[in-house]
ZALOVEX-653089 format. One record per residue (C-alpha): residue in one letter; x, y, z. Coordinates in Angstrom, 2 decimals, always signed. Example, Ala and Ser with C-alpha at 12.3 -4.5 7.8 and 13.67 -1.06 7.14 Angstrom:
<rs>
   resn        c1        c2        c3
      a    +12.30     -4.50     +7.80
      s    +13.67     -1.06     +7.14
</rs>
This chain:
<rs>
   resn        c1        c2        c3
      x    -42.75    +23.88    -21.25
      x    -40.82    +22.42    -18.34
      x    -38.17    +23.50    -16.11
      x    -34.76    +22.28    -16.94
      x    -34.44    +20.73    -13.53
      x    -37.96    +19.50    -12.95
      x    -37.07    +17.71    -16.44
      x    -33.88    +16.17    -14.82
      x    -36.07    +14.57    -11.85
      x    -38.60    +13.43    -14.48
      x    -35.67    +11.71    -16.46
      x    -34.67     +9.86    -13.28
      x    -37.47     +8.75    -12.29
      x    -38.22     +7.42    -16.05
      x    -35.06     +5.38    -15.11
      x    -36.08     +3.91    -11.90
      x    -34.07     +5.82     -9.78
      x    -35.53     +4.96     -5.89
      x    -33.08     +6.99     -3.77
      x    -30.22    +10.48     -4.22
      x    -27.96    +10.58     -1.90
      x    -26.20    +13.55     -1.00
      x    -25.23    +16.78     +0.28
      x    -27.02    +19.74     -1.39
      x    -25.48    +22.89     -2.18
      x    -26.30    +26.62     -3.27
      x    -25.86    +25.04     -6.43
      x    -28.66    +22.47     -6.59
      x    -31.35    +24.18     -5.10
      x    -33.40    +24.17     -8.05
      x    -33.12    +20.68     -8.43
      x    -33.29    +20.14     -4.65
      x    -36.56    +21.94     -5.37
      x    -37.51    +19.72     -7.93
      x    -36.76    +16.06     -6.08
      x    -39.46    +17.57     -3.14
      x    -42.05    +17.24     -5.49
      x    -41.16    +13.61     -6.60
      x    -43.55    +10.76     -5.71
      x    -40.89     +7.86     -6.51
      x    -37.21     +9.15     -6.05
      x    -36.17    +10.23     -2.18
      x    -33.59    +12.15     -1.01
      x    -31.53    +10.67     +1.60
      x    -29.82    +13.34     +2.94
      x    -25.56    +12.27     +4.45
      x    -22.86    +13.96     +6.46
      x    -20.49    +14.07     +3.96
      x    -20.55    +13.50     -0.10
      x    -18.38    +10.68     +0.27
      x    -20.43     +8.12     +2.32
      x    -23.26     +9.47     +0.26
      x    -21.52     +7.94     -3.10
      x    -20.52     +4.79     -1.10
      x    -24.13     +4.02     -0.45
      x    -25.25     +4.80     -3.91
      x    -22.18     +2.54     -5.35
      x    -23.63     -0.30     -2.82
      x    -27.10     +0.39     -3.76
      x    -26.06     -0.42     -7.04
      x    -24.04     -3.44     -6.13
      x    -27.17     -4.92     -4.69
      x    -29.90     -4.02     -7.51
      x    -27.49     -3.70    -10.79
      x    -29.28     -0.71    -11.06
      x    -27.43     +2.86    -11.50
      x    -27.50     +4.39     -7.72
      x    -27.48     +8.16     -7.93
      x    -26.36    +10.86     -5.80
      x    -25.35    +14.48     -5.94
      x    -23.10    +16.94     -4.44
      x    -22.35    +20.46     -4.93
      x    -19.79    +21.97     -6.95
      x    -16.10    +22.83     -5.95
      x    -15.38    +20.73     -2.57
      x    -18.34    +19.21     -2.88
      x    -17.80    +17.43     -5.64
      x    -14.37    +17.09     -5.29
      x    -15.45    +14.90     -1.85
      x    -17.01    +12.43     -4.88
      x    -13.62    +11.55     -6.40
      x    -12.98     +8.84     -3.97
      x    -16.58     +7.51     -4.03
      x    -16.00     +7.62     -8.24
      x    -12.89     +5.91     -8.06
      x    -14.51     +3.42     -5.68
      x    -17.62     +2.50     -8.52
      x    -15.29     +2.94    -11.03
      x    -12.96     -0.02    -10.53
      x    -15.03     -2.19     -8.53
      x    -17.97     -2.10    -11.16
      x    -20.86     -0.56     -9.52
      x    -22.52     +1.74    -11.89
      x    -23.44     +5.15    -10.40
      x    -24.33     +8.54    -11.64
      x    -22.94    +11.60     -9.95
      x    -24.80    +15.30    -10.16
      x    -22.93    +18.19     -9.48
      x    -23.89    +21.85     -9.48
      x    -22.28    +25.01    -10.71
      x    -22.05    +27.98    -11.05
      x    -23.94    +30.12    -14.11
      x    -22.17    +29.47    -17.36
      x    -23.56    +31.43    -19.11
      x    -22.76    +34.63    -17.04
      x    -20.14    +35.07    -14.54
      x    -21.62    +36.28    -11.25
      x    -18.65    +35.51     -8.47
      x    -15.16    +35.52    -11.01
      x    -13.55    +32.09     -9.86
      x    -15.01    +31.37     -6.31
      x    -15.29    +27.56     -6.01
      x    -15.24    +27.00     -9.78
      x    -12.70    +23.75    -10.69
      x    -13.18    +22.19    -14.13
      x    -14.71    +19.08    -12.35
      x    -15.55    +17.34    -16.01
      x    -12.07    +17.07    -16.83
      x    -11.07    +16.10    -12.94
      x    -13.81    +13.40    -13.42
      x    -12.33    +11.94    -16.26
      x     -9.86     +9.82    -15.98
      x    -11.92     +8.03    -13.03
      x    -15.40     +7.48    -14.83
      x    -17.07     +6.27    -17.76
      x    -19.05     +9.52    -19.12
      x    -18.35    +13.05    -17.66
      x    -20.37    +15.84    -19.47
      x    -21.40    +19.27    -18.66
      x    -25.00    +20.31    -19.18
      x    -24.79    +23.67    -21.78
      x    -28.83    +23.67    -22.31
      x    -32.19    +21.82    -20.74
      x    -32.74    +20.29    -23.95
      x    -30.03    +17.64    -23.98
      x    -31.19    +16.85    -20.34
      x    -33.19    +13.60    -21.41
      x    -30.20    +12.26    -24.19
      x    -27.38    +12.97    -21.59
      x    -29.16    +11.02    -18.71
      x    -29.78     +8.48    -20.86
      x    -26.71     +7.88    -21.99
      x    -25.11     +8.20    -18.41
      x    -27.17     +5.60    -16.88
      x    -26.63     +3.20    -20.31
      x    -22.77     +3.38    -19.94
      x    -22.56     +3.04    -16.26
      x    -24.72     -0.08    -16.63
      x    -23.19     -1.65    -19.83
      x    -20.59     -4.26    -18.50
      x    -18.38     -3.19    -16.91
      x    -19.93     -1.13    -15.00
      x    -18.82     +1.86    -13.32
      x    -19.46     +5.81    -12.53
      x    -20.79     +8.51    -14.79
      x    -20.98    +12.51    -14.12
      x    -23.06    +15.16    -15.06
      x    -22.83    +18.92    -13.92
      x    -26.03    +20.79    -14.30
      x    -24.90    +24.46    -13.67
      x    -27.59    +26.66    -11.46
      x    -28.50    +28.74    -14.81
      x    -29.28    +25.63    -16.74
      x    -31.36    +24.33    -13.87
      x    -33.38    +27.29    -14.24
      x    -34.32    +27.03    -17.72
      x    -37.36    +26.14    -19.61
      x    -37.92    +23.53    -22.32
      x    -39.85    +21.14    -24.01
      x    -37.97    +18.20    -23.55
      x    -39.29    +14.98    -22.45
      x    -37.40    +12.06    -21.03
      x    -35.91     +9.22    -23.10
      x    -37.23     +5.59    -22.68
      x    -34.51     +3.09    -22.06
      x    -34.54     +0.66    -24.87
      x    -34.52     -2.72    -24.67
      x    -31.24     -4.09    -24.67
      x    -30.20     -8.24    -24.47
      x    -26.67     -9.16    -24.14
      x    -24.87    -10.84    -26.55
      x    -24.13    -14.58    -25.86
      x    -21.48    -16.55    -26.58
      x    -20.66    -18.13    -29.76
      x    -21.32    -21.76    -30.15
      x    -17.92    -22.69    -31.67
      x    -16.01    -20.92    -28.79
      x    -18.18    -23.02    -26.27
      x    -17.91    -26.11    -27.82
      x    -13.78    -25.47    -27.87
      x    -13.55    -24.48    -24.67
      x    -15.63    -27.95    -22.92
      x    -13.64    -30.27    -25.61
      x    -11.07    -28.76    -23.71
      x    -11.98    -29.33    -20.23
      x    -13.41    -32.68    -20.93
      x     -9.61    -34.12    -21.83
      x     -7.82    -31.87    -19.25
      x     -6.86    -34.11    -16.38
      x     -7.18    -32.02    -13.45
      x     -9.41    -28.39    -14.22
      x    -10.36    -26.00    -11.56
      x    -12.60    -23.06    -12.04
      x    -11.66    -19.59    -10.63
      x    -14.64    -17.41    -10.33
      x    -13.72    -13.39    -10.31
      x    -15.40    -10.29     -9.74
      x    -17.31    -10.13    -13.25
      x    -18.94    -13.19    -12.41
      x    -21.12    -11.19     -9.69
      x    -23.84    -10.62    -11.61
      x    -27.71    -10.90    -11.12
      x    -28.10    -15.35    -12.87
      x    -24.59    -16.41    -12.98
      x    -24.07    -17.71     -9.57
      x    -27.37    -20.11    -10.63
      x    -25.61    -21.03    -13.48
      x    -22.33    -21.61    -12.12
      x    -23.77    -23.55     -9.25
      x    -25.59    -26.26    -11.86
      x    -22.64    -26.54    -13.85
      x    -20.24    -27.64    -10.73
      x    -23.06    -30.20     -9.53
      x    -23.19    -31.47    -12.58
      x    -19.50    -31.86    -13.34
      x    -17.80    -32.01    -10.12
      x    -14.92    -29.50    -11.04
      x    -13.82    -27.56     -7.87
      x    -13.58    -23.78     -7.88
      x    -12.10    -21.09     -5.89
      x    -12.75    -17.04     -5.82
      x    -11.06    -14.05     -5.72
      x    -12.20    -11.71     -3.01
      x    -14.82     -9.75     -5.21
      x    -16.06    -13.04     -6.25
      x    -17.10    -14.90     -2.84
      x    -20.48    -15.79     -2.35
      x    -21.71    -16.17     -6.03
      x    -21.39    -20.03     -5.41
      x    -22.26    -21.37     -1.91
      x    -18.90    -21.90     -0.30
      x    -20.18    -24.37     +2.05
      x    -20.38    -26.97     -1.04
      x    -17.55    -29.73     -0.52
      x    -16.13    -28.37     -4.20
      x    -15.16    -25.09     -2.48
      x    -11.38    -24.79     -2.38
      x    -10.56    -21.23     -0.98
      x    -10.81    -17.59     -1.53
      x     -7.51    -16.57     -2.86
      x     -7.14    -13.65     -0.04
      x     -2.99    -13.54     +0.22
      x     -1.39    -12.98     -2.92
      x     +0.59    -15.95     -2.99
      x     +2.20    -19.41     -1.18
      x     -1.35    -20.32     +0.34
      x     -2.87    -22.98     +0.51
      x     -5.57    -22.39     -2.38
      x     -2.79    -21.41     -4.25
      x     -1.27    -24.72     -3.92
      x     -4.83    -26.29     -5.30
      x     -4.78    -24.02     -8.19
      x     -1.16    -25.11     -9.43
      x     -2.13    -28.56     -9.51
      x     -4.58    -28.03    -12.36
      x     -3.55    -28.90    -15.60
      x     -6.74    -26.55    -16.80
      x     -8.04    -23.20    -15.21
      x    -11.09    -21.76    -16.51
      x    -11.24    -18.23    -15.29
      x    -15.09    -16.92    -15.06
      x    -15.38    -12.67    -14.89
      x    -11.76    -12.43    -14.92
      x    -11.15     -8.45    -13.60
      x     -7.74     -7.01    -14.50
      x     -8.29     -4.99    -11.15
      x     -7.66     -8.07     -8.89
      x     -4.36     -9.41     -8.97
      x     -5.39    -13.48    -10.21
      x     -4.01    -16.04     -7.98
      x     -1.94    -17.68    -10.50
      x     +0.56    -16.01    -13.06
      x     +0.31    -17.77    -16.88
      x     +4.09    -19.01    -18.72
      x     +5.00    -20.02    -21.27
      x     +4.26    -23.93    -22.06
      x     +2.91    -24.05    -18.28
      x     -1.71    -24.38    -17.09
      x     -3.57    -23.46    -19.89
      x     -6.52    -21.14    -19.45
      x    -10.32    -20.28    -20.83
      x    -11.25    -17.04    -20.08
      x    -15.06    -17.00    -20.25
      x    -16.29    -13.11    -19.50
      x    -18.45    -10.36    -21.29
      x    -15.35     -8.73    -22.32
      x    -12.05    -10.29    -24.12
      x     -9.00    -10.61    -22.44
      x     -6.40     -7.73    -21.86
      x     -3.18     -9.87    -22.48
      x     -0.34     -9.02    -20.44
      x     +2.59    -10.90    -19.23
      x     +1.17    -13.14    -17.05
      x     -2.01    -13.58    -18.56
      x     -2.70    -15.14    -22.30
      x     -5.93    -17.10    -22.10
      x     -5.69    -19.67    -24.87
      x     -8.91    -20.13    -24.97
      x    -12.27    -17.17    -25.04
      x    -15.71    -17.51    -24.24
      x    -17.03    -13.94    -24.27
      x    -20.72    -13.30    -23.72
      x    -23.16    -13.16    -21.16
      x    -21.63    -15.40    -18.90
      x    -24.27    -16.81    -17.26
      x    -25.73    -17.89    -20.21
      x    -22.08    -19.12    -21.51
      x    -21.96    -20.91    -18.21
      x    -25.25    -22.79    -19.10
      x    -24.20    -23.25    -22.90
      x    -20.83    -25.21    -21.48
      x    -22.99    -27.23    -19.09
      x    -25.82    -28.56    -21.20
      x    -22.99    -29.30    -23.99
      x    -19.98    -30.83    -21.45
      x    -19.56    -34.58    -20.43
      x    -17.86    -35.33    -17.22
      x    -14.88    -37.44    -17.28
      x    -14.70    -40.38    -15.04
      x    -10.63    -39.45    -15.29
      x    -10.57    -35.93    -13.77
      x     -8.85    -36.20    -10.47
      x     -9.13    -33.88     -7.75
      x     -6.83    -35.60     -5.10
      x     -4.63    -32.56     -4.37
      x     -6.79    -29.53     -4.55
      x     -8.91    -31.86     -1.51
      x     -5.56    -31.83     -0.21
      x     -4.91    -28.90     +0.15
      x     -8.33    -27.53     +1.18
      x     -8.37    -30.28     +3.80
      x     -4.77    -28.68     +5.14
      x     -5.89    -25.30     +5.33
      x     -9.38    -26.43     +7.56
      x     -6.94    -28.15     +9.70
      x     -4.83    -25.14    +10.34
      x     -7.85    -22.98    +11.00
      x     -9.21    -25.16    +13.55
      x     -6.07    -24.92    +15.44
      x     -7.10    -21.27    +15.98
      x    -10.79    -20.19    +15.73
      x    -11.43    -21.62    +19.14
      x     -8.27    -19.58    +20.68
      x    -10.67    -17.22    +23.73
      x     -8.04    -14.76    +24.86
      x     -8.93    -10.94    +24.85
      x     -8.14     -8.76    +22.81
      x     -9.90    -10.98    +20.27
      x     -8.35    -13.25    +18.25
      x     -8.92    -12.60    +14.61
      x     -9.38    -16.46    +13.69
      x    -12.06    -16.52    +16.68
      x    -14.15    -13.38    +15.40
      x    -14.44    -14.86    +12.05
      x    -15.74    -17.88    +13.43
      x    -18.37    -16.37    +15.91
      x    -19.44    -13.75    +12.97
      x    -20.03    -16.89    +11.06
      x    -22.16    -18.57    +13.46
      x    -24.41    -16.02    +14.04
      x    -25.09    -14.36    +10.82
      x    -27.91    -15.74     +8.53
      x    -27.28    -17.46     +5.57
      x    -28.50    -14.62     +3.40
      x    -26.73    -11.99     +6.52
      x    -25.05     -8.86     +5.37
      x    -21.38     -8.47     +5.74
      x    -19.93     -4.69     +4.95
      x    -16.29     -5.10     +5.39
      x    -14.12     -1.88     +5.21
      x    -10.71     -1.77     +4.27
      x     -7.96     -3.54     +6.99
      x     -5.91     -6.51     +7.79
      x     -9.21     -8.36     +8.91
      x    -10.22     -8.51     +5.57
      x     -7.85    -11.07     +4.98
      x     -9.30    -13.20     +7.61
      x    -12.47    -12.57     +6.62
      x    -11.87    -13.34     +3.03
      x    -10.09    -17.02     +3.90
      x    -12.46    -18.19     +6.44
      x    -16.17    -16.94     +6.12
      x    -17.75    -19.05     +3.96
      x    -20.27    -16.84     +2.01
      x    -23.78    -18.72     +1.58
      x    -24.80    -15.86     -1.29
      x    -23.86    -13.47     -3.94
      x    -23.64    -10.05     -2.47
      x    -23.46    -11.00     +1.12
      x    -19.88    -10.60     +1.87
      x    -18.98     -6.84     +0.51
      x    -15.44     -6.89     +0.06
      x    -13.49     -4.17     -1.26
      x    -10.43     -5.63     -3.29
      x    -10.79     -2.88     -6.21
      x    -10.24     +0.61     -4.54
      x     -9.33     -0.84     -1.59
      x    -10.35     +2.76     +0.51
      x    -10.95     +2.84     +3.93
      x    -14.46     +4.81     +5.18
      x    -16.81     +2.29     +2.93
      x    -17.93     -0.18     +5.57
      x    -20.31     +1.58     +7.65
      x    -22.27     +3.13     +4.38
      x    -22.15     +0.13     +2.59
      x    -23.85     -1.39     +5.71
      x    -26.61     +1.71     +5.42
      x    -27.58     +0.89     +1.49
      x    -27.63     -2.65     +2.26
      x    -30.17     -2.05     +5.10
      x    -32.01     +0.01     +2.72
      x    -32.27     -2.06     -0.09
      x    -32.78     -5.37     +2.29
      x    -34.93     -4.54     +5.39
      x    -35.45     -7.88     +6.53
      x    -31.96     -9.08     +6.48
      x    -29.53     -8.90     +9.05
      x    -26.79     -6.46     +8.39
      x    -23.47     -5.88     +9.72
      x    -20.67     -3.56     +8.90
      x    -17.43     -4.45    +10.23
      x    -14.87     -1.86    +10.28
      x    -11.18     -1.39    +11.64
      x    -11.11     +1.86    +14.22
      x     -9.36     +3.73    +11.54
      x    -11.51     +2.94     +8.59
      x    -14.80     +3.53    +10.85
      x    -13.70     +6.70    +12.11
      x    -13.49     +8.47     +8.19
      x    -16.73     +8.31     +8.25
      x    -18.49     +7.60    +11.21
      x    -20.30    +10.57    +11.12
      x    -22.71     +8.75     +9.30
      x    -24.11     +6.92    +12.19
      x    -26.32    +10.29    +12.62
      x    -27.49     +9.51     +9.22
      x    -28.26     +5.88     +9.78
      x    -29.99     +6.91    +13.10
      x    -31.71     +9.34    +11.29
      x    -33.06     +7.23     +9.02
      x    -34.28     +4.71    +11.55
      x    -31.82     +1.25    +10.07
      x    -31.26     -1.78    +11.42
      x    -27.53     -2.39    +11.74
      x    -24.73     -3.54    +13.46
      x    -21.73     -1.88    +13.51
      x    -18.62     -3.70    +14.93
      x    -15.43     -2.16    +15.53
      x    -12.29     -3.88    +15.69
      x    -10.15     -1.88    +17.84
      x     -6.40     -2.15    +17.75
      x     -5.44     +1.93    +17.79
      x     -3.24     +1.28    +15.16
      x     -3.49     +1.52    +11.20
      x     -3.24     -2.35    +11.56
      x     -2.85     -3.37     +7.86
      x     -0.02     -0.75     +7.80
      x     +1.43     -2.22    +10.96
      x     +1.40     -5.93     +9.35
      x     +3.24     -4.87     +6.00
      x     +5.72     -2.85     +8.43
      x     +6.63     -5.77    +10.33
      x     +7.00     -8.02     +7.31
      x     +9.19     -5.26     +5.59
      x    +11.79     -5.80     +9.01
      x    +11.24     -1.97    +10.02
      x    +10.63     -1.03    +13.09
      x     +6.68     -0.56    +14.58
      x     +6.25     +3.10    +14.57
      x     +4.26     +5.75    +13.24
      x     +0.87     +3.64    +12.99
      x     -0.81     +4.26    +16.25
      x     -3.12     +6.82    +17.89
      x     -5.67     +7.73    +20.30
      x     -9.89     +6.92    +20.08
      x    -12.71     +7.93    +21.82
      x    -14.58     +6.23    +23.72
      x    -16.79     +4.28    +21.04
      x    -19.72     +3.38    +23.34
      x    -20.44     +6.51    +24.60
      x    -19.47     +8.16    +20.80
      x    -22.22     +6.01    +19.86
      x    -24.71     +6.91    +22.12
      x    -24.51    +10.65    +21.04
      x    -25.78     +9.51    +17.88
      x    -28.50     +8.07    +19.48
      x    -27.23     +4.34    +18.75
      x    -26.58     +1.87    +21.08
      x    -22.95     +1.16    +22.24
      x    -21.57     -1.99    +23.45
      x    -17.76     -3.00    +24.55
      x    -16.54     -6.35    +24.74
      x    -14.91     -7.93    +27.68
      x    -14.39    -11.56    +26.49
      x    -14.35    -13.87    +24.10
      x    -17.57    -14.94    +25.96
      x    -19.31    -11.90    +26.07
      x    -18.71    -11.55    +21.93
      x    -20.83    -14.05    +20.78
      x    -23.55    -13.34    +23.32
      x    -23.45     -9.07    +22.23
      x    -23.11     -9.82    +18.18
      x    -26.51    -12.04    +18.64
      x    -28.15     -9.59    +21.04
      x    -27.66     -6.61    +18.51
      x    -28.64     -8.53    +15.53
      x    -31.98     -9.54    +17.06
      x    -32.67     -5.82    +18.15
      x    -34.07     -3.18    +16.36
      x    -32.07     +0.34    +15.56
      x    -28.11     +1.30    +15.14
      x    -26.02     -0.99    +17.61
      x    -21.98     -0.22    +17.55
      x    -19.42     -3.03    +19.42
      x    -16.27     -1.79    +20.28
      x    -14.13     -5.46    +20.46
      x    -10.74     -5.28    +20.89
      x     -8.66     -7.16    +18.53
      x     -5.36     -8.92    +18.92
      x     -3.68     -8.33    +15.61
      x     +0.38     -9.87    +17.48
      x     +0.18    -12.98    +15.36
      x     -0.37    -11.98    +12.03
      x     +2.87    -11.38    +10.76
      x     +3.52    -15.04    +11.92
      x     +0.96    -16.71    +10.75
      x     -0.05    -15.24     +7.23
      x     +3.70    -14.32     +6.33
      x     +5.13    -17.50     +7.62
      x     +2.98    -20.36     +9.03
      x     +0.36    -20.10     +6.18
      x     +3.47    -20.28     +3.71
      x     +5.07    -23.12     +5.46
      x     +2.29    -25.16     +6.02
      x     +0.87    -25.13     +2.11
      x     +4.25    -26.08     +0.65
      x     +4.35    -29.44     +2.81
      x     +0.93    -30.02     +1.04
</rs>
């Protein structure tokens, strides 16, 4: 016989599981108990449950395994919802633990107790309470195989105290092996007849196309054809946007310049399509015609009615359409050059602008410059993402973490954290507006604690700057949207971490290479000029790609 939650560690491990993250309550001791006894799984212990389900979400990002962390019950797991939401819709498969109290007897009446199965519902895949030890190895099991299975996202379990304490004779569940499905052959061949008479096709690669062998895929079938491509924000990096086919990251919603490229196809074929990011085109009727080519069919809505579907494995669809496709020596990609010509043009007019407060353009391009090929980038949620999204060229899959699903604010400086984690050797930075930082900057302790390598850099503007930007392109008047911050170097330096402030321009480039060649938590506290962007991504940016 086994206890119910030595069983539940057993079952993780069985899975793989390398780290829980969390915040441990009455409620878990038992398991708590259990995990010190674990040679393979350890507990990394946060400052609150919600950076501890960002880094198990990013964890996940990076390994396509299910990241797994744990939280009490009542506020505690309540503190998950926005981590759940986060995994949820930008497909990061995680599994969340939470205690409770004894169901079986009622010791405290209603203290703490929430139905957290039913609040958990609507934002994950699976949400299940545990009502005996024995379905322990089934229930994991089937957790960790839905929030895998494409696409992914979060599962729950509670695992009252009184369960935890059982005995049984349970034993963990094997995952099966499990291939994906790959795409039929009569839906490939339709879909390259079609590209091979289009006159002009472009390729738009999403978020679903982040996955572990389709960027290799997708790269072989552009050298091989020629056909330019462009991403959405979740899907930068999984082709090397330094290659000349490289047309843009559609980062504005409309009237930019990759947006121009994109409406001169007479073809788009849209790879991991994700209803969650708003495409860069909108479909009508007799207008581009589209093949969707993704694990999962279309959802059809106004705007979008692929005519075309190539659903499978995409990376393998990918390869199917390459080995079976013929370039045309009549393609012609004359404007989408254009256009991507236009837009370097208009960014070299300002990424070499050194007034301080920093100049967005000018921290994207130093950032650049000094982050490795296979560097980190954690962004959290702000008006810099926008920058960061149109003019970073990501080398690799994974290496620009973007947040266009959830959108929340507090994810950059955990995301940074897992990625340290799960990549020691690579250079990792989390870049964070002063808000966004501050929601959860009490993690620094944790990262401290935990001895990581990252860089934490603060864009400082004392404002709710994305807010700010949509206020002043709404014509209302700036107000409400600015506040007070400590002093971020020393701040830092109570965590143990060293802080550094910017003075120039200069003095940026100089501190972001000193405190990615150092050892141990380094926080910059750069002041950011944010007075142009109404102008330029409202107006010039709109301007400038019509003329093209």
């Amino acid at each position: 016989m086994t206890k119910a939650s030595d069983l539940f560690v057993e079952c993780l491990e069985n899975e793989g599981v390398e780290y829980l993250f969390g915040v441990p309550g009455e409620e878990n001791l038992d398991m708590l108990d259990s995990l010190s006894r674990s040679k393979k799984i350890e507990l990394i212990l946060t400052r609150h449950e919600q950076g501890a389900g960002f880094m198990a979400a990013t964890y996940a990002r990076h390994t396509g395994k299910t990241g797994v962390c744990m939280a009490t019950l009542g506020p505690g797991a309540t503190n998950l919802v926005t981590a759940a939401a986060y995994a949820q819709l930008g497909g990061m498969p995680i599994l969340m633990v939470t205690g409770q109290k004894p169901i079986k007897k009622s010791k405290q009446g209603r203290f703490q107790i929430l139905d957290v199965v039913d609040m958990m519902g609507p934002i994950t895949k699976f949400t299940h309470q545990l009502a005996s030890a024995d379905n322990i190895p089934s229930r994991v099991r089937e957790a960790i195989r839905l929030a895998e299975e494409e696409k992914p996202g979060a599962t729950h379990i509670e695992f009252p105290e009184d369960v935890a304490d059982e005995q049984t004779d349970s034993t963990p569940i094997k995952p099966s092996l499990s291939r994906r499905p790959i795409a039929e052959a009569k839906a490939v061949r339709a879909a390259t007849k079609k590209i091979e008479s289009a006159k002009s096709p472009i390729l738009v690669i999403g978020g679903g196309a982040n996955r572990t062998t389709t960027g290799r895929m997708l790269t072989q079938f552009i050298e091989k054809t020629g056909i330019p491509f462009v991403t959405t924000q979740l899907g930068k990096g999984v082709v090397d946007e330094t290659n000349k086919e490289f047309m843009g990251c559609a980062a504005l919603s409309a009237n930019d310049f990759v947006h121009s490229a994109i409406e001169s196809a007479d073809l788009i074929i849209n790879v991991g399509h994700d209803v969650i990011e708003k495409p860069p085109f909108f479909m009508q009727d007799g207008g581009t015609e589209v093949i969707h080519v993704s694990m999962n069919t279309a959802e059809v809505d106004p705007v979008y009615f692929p005519q075309i579907e190539v659903i499978g494995d995409i990376g393998n669809a990918i390869w199917q359409m390459k080995e079976d496709i013929v370039p045309s020596g009549s393609w012609n990609f004359d404007h989408m050059y254009k256009a991507r010509a236009a837009e370097e043009e208009h960014t070299a007019t300002m990424d070499d602008d050194m007034r301080c407060p920093i100049y967005p353009p000018h921290l994207v391009k130093v950032v650049r410059e000094q982050m490795p090929a296979d560097g980190i980038i954690c962004l959290d949620n702000g008006v810099y993402k926008i920058w960061f999204a149109r003019n970073y060229k990501a080398r690799q899959a994974n290496t620009v973490l973007l947040d266009n699903a959830l959108a929340t604010m507090g994810a950059g400086l955990p995301s940074a954290m897992a990625s340290a984690m799960v990549y020691p050797d690579r250079k990792v930075m989390a870049i964070c507006g002063d808000g966004g930082f501050m929601m959860n900057s009490q993690e620094m302790e944790t990262a401290v604690r935990l001895k990581l390598n990252i860089t934490v850099l603060i864009l400082n503007d004392s404002s709710y700057g994305m807010i700010r930007w949509k206020q002043a392109n709404m014509g209302f008047k700036d107000w409400g949207l600015t506040y007070d911050n400590p002093d971020f170097v020393k701040y830092a330096e109570s965590y143990g971490a060293h802080g550094h402030r910017i003075t120039s321009a200069k003095n940026l480039q100089e501190t972001i290479d000193k405190c990615l060649n150092s050892e141990g938590v380094h926080l910059i506290d750069c002041p950011v000029d944010y007075s142009d962007n109404d102008r330029i991504l409202n107006v010039e940016i709109k301007e400038l790609s019509a003329k093209v």
